[in-house]
mmCIF file of the N, C-alpha and C atoms, coordinates in Angstrom:
data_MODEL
# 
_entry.id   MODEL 
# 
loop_
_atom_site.group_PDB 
_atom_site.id 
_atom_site.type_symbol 
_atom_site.label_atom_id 
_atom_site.label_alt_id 
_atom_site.label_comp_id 
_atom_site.label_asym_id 
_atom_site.label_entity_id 
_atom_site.label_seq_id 
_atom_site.pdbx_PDB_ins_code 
_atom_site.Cartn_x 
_atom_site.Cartn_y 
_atom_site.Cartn_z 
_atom_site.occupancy 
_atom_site.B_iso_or_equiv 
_atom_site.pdbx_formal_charge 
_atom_site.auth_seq_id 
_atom_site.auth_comp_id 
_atom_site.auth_asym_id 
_atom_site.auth_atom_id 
_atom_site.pdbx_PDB_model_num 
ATOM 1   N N  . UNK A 1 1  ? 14.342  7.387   -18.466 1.00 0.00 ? 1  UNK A N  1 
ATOM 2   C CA . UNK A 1 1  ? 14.519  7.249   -17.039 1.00 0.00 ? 1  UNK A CA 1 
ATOM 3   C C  . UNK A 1 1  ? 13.748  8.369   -16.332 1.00 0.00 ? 1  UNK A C  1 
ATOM 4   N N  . UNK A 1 2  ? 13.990  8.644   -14.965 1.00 0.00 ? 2  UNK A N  1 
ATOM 5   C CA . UNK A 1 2  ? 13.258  9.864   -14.723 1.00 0.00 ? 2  UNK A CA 1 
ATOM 6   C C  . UNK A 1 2  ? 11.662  9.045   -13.989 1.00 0.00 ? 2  UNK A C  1 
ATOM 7   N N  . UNK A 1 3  ? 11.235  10.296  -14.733 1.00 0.00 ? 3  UNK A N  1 
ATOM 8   C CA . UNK A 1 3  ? 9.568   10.243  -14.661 1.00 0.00 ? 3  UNK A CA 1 
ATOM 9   C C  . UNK A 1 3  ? 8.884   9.215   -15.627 1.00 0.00 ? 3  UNK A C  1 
ATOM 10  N N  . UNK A 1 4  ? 9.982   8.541   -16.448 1.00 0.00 ? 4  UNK A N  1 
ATOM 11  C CA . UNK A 1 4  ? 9.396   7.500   -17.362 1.00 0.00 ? 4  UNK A CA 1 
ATOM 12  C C  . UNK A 1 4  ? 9.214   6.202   -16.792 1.00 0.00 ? 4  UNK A C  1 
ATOM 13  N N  . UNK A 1 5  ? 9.955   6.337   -16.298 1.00 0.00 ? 5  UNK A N  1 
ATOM 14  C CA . UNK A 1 5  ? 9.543   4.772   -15.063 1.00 0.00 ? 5  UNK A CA 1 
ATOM 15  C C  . UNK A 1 5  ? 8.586   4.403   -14.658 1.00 0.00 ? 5  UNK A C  1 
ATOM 16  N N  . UNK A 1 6  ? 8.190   3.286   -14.731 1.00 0.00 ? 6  UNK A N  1 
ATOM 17  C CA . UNK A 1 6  ? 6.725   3.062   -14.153 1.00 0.00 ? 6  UNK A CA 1 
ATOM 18  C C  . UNK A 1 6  ? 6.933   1.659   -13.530 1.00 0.00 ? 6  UNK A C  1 
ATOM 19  N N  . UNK A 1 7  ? 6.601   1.383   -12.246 1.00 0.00 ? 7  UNK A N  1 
ATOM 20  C CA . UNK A 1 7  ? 6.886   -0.010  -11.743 1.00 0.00 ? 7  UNK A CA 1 
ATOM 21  C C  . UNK A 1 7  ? 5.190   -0.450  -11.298 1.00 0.00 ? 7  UNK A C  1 
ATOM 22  N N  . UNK A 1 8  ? 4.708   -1.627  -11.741 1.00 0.00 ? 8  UNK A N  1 
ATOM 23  C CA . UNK A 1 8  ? 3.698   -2.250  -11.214 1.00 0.00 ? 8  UNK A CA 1 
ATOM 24  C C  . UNK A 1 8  ? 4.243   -3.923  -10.134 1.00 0.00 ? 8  UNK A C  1 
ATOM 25  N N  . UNK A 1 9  ? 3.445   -4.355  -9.359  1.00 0.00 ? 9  UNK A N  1 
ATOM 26  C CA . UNK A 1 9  ? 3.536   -5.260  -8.481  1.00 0.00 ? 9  UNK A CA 1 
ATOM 27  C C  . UNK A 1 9  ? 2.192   -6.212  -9.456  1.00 0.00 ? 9  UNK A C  1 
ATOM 28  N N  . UNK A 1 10 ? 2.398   -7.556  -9.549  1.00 0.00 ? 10 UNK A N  1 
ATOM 29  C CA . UNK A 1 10 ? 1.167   -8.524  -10.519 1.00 0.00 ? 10 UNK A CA 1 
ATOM 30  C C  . UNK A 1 10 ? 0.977   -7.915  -11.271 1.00 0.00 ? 10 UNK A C  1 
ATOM 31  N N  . UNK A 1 11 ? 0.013   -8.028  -11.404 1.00 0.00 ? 11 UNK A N  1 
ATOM 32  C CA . UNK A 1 11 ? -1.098  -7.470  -13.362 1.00 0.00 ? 11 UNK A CA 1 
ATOM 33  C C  . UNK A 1 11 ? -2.099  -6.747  -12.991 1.00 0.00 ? 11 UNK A C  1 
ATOM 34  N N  . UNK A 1 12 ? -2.032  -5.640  -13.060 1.00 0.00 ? 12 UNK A N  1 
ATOM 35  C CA . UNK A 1 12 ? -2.975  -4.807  -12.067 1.00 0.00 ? 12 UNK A CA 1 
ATOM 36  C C  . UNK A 1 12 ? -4.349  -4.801  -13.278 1.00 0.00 ? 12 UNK A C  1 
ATOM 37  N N  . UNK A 1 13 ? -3.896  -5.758  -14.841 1.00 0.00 ? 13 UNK A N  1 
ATOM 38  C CA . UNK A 1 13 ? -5.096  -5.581  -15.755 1.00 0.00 ? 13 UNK A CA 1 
ATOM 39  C C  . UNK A 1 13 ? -5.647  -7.080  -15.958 1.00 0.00 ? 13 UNK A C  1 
ATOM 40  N N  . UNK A 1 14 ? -5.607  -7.817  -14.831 1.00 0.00 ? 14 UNK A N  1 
ATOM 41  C CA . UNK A 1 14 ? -6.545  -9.603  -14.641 1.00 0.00 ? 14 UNK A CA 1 
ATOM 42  C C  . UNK A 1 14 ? -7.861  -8.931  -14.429 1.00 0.00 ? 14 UNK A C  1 
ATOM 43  N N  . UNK A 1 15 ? -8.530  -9.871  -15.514 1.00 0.00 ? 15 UNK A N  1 
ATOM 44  C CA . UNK A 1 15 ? -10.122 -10.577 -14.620 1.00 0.00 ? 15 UNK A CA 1 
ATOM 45  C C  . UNK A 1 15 ? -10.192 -11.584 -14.678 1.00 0.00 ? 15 UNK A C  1 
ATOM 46  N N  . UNK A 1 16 ? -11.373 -11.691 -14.013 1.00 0.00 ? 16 UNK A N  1 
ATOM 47  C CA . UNK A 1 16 ? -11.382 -12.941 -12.729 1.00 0.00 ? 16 UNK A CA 1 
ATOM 48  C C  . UNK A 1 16 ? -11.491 -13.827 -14.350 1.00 0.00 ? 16 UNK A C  1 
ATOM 49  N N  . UNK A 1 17 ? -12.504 -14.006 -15.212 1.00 0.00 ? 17 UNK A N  1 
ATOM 50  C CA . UNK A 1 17 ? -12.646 -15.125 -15.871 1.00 0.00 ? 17 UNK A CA 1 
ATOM 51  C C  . UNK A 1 17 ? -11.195 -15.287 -17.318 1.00 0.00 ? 17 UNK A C  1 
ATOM 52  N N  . UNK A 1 18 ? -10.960 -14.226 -17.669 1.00 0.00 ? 18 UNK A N  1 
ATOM 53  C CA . UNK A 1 18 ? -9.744  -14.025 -18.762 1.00 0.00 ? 18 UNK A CA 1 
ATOM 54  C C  . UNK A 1 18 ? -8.255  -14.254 -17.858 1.00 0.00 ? 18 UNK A C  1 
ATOM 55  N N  . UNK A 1 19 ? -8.400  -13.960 -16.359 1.00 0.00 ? 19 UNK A N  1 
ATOM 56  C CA . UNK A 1 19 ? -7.201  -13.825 -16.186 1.00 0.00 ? 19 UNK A CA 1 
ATOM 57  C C  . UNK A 1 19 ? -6.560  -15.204 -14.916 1.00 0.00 ? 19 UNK A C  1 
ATOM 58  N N  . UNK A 1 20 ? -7.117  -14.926 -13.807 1.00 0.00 ? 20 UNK A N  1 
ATOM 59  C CA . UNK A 1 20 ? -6.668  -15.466 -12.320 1.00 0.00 ? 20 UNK A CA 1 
ATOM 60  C C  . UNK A 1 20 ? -7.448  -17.142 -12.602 1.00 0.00 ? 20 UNK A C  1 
ATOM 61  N N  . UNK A 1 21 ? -8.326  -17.178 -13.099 1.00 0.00 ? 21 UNK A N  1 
ATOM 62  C CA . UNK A 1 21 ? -9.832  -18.361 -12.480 1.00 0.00 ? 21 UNK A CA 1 
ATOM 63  C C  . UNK A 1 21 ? -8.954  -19.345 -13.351 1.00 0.00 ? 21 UNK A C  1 
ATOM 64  N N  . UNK A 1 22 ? -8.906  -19.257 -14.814 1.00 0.00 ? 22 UNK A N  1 
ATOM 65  C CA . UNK A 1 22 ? -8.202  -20.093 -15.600 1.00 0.00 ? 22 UNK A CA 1 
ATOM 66  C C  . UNK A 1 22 ? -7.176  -20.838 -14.925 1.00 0.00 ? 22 UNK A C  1 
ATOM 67  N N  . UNK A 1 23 ? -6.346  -19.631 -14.207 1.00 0.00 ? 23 UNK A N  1 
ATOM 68  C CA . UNK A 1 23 ? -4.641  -20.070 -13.818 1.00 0.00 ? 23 UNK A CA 1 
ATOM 69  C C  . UNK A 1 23 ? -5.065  -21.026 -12.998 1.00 0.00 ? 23 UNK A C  1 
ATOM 70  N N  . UNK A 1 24 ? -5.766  -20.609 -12.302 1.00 0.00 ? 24 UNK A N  1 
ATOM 71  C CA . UNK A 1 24 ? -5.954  -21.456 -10.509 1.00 0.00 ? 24 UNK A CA 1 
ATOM 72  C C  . UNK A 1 24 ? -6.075  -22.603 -10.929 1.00 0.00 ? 24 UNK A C  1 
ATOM 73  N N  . UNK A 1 25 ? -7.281  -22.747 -12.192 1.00 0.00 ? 25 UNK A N  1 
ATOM 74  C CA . UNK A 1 25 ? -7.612  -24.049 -12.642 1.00 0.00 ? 25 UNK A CA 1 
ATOM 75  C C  . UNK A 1 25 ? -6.472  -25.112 -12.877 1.00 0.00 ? 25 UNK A C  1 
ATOM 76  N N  . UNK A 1 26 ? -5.754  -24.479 -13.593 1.00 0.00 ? 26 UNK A N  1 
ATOM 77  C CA . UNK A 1 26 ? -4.687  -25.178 -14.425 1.00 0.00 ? 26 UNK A CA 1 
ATOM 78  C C  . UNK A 1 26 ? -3.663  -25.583 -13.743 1.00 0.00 ? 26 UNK A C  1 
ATOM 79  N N  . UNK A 1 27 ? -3.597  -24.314 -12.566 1.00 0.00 ? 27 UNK A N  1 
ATOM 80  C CA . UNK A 1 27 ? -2.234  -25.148 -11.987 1.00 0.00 ? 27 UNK A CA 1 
ATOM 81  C C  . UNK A 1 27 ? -2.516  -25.436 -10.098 1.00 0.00 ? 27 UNK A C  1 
ATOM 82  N N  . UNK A 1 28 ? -3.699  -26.105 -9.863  1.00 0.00 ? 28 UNK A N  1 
ATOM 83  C CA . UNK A 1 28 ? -4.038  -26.726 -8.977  1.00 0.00 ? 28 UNK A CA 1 
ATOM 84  C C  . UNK A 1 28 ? -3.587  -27.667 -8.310  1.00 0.00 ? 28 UNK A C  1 
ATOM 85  N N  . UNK A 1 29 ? -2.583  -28.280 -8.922  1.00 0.00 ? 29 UNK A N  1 
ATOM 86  C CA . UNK A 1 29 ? -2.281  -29.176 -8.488  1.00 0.00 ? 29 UNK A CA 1 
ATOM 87  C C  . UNK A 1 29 ? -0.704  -28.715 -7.763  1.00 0.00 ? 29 UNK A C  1 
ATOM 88  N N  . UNK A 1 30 ? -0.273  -27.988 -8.545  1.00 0.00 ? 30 UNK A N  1 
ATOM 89  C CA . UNK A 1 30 ? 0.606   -27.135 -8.170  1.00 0.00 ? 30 UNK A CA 1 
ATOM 90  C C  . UNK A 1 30 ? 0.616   -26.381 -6.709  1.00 0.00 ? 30 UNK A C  1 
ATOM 91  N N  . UNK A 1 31 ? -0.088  -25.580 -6.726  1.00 0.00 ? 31 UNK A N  1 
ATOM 92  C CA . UNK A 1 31 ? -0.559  -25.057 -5.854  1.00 0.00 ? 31 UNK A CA 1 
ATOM 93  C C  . UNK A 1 31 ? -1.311  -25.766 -4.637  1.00 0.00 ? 31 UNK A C  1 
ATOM 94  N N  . UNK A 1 32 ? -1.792  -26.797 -4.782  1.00 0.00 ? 32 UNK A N  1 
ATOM 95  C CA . UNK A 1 32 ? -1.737  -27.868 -4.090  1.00 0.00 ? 32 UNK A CA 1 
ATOM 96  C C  . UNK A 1 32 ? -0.929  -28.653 -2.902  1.00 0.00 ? 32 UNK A C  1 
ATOM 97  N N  . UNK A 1 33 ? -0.115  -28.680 -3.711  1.00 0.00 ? 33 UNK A N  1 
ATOM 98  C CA . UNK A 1 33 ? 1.684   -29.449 -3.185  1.00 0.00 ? 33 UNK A CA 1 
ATOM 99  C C  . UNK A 1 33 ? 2.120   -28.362 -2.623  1.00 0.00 ? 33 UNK A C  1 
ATOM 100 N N  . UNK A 1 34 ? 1.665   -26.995 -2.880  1.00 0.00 ? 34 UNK A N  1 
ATOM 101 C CA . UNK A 1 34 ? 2.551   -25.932 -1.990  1.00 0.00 ? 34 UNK A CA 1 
ATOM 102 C C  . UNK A 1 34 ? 1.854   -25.628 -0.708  1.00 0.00 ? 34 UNK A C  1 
ATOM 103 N N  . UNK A 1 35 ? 0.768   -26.024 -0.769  1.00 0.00 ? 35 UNK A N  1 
ATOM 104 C CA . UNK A 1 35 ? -0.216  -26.018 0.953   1.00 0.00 ? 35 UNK A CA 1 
ATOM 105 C C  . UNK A 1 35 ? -0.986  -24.897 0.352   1.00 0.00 ? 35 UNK A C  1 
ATOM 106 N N  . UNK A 1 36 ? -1.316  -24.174 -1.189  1.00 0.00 ? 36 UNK A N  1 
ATOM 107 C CA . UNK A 1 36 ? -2.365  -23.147 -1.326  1.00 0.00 ? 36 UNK A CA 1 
ATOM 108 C C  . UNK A 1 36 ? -3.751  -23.713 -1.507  1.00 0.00 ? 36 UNK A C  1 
ATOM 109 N N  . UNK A 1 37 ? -4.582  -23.292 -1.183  1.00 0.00 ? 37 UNK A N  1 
ATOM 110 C CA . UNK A 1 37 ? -6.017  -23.990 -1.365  1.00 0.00 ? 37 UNK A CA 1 
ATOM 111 C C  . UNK A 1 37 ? -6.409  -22.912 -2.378  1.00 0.00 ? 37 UNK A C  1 
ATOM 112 N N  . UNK A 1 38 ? -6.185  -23.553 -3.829  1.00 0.00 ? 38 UNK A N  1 
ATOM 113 C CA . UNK A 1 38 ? -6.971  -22.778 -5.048  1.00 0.00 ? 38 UNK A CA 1 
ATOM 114 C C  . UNK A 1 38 ? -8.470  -22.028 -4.835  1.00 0.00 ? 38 UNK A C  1 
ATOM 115 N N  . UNK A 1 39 ? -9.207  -22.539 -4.057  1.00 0.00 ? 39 UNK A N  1 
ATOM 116 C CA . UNK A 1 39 ? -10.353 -22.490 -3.707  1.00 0.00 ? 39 UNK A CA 1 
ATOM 117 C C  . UNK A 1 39 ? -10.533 -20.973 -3.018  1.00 0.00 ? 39 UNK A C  1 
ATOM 118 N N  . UNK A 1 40 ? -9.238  -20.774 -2.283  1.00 0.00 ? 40 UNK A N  1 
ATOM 119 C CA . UNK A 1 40 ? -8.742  -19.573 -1.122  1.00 0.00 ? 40 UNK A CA 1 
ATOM 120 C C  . UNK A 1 40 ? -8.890  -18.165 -2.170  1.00 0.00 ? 40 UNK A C  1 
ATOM 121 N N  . UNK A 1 41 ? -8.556  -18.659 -3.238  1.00 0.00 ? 41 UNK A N  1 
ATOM 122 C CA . UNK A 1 41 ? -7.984  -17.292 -4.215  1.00 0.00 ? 41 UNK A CA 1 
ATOM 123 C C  . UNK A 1 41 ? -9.289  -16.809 -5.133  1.00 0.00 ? 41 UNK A C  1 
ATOM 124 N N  . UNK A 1 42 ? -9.491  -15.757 -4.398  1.00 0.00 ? 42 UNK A N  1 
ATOM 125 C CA . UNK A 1 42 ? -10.422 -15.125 -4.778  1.00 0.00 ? 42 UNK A CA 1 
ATOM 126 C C  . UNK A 1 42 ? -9.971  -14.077 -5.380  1.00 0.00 ? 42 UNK A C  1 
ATOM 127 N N  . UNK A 1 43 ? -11.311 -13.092 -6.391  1.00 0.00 ? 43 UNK A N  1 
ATOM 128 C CA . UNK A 1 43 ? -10.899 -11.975 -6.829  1.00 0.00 ? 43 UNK A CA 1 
ATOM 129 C C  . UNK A 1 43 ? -11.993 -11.317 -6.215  1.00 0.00 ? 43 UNK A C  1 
ATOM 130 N N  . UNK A 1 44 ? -11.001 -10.070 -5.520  1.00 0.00 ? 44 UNK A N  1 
ATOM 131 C CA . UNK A 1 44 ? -12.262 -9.132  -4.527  1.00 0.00 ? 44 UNK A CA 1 
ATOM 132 C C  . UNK A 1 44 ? -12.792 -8.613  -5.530  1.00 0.00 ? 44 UNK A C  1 
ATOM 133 N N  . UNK A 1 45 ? -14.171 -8.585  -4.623  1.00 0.00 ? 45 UNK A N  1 
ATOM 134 C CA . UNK A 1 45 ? -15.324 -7.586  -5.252  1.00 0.00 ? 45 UNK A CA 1 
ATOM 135 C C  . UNK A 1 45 ? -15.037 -6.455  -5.897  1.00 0.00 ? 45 UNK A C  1 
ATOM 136 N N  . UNK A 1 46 ? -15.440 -6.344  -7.329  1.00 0.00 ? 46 UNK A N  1 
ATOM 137 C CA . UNK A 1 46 ? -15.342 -5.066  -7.919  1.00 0.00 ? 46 UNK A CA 1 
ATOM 138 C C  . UNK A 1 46 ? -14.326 -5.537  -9.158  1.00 0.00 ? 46 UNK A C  1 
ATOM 139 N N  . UNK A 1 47 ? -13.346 -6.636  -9.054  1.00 0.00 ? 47 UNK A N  1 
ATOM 140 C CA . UNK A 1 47 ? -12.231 -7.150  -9.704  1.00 0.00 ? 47 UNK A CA 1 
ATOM 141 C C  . UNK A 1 47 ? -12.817 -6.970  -11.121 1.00 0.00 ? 47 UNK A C  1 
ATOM 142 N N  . UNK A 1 48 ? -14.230 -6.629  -11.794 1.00 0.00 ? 48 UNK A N  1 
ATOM 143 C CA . UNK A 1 48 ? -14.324 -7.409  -12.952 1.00 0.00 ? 48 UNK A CA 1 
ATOM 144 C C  . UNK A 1 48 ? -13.736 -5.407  -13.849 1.00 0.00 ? 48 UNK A C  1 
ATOM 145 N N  . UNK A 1 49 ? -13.577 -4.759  -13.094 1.00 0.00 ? 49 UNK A N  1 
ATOM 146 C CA . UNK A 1 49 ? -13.360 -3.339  -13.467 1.00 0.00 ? 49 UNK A CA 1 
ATOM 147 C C  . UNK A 1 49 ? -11.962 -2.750  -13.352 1.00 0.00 ? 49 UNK A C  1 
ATOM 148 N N  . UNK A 1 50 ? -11.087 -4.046  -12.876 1.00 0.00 ? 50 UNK A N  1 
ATOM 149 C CA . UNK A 1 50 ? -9.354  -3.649  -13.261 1.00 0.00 ? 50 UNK A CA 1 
ATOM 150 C C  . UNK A 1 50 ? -9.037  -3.689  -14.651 1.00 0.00 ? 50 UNK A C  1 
ATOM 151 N N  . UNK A 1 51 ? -9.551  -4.547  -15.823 1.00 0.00 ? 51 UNK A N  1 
ATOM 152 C CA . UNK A 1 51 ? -8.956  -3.745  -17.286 1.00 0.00 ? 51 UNK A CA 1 
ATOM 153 C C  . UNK A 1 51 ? -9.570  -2.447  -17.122 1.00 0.00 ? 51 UNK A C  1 
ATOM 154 N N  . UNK A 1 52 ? -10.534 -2.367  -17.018 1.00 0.00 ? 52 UNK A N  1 
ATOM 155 C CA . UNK A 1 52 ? -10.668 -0.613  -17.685 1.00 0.00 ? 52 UNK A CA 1 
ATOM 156 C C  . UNK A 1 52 ? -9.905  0.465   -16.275 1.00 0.00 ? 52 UNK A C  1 
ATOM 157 N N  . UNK A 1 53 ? -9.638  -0.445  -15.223 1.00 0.00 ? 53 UNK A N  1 
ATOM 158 C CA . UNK A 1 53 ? -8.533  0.731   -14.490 1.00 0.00 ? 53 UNK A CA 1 
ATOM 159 C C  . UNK A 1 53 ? -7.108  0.777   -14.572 1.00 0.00 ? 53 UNK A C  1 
ATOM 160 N N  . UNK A 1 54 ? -6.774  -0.818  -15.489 1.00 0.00 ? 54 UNK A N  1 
ATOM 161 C CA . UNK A 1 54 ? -5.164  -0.379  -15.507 1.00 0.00 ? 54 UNK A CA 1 
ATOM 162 C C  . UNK A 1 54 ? -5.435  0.312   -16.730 1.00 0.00 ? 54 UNK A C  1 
ATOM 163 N N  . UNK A 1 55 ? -6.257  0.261   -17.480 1.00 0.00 ? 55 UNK A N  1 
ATOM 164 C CA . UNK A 1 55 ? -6.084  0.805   -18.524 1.00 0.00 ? 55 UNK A CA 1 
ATOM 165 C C  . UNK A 1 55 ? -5.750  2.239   -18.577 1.00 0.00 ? 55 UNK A C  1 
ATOM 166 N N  . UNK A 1 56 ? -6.702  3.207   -17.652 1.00 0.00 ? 56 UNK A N  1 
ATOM 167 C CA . UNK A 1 56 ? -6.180  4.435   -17.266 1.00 0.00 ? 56 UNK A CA 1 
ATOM 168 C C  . UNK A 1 56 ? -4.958  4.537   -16.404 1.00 0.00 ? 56 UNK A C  1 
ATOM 169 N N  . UNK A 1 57 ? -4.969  3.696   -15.876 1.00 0.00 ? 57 UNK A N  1 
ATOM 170 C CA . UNK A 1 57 ? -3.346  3.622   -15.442 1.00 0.00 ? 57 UNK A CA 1 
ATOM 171 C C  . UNK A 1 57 ? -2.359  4.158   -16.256 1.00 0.00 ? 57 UNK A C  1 
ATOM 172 N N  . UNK A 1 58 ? -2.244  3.642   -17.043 1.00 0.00 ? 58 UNK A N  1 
ATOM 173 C CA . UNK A 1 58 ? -1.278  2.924   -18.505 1.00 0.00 ? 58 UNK A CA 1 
ATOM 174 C C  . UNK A 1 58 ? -1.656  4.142   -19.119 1.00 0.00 ? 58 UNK A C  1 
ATOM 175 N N  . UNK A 1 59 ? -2.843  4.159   -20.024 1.00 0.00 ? 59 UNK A N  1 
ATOM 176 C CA . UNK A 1 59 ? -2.805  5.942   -20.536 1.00 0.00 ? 59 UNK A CA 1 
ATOM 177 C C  . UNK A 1 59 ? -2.120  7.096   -19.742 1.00 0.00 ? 59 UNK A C  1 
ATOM 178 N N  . UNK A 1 60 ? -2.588  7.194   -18.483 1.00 0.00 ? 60 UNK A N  1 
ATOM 179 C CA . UNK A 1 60 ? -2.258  8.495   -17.980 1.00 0.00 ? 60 UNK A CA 1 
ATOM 180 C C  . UNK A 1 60 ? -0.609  8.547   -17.760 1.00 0.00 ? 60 UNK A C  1 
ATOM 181 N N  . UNK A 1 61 ? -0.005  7.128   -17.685 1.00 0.00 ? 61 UNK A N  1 
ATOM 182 C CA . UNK A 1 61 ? 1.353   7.335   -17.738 1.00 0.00 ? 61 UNK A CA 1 
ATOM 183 C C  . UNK A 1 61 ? 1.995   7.570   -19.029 1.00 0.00 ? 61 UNK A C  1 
ATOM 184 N N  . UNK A 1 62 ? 1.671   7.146   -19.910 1.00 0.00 ? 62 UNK A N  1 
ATOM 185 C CA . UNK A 1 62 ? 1.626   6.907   -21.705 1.00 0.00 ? 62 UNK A CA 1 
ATOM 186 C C  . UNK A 1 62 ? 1.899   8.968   -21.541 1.00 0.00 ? 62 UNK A C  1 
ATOM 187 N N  . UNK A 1 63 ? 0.830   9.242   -21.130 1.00 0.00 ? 63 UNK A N  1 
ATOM 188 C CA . UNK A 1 63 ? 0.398   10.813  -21.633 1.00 0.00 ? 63 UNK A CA 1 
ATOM 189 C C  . UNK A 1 63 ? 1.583   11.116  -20.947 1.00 0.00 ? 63 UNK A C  1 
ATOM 190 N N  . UNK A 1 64 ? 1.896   11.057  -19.595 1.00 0.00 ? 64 UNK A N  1 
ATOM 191 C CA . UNK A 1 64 ? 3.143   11.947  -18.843 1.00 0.00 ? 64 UNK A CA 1 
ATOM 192 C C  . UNK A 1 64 ? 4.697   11.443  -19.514 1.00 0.00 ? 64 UNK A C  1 
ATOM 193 N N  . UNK A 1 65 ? 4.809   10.328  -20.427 1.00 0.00 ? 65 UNK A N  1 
ATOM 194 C CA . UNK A 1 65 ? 6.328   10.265  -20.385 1.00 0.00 ? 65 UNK A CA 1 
ATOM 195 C C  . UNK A 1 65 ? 6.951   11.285  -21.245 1.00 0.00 ? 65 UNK A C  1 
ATOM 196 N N  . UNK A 1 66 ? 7.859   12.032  -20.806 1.00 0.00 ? 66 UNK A N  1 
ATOM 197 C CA . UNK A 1 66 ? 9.050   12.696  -21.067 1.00 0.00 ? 66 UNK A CA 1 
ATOM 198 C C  . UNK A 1 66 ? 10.022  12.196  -22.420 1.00 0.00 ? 66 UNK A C  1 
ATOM 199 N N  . UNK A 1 67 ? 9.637   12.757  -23.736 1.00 0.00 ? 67 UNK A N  1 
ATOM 200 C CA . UNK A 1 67 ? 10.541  11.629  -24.665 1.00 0.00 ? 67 UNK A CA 1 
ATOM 201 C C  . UNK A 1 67 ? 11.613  12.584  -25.127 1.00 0.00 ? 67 UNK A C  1 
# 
């Protein structure tokens, strides 16, 4: 507990082709019926460099936990 905690919001370690593009694909229709336009969901510029930043994410917390 403590300083060991670590809370993330989504998957801060998607890329666009391993991670988000697939989903959209697959569940289009889904997303569809909910009024989302798959088409809408983009991955901002730069997206293809979140594994190697959650990755330091994730290390540098790895290094600080308190055991």
């Amino acid at each position: 507990m403590g300083s060991n905690i670590l809370g993330v919001q989504f998957h801060p370690e998607v890329s666009p082709v391993a991670g988000i593009e697939p989903w959209l694909v697959g569940h289009a229709v889904e997303l569809s019926s909910a009024g989302i336009d798959p088409r809408a969901c983009v991955m901002a510029q730069g997206a293809d460099s979140l594994p190697a930043k959650a990755r330091d994410m994730f290390t540098d917390w790895l290094q600080g936990l308190q055991l």
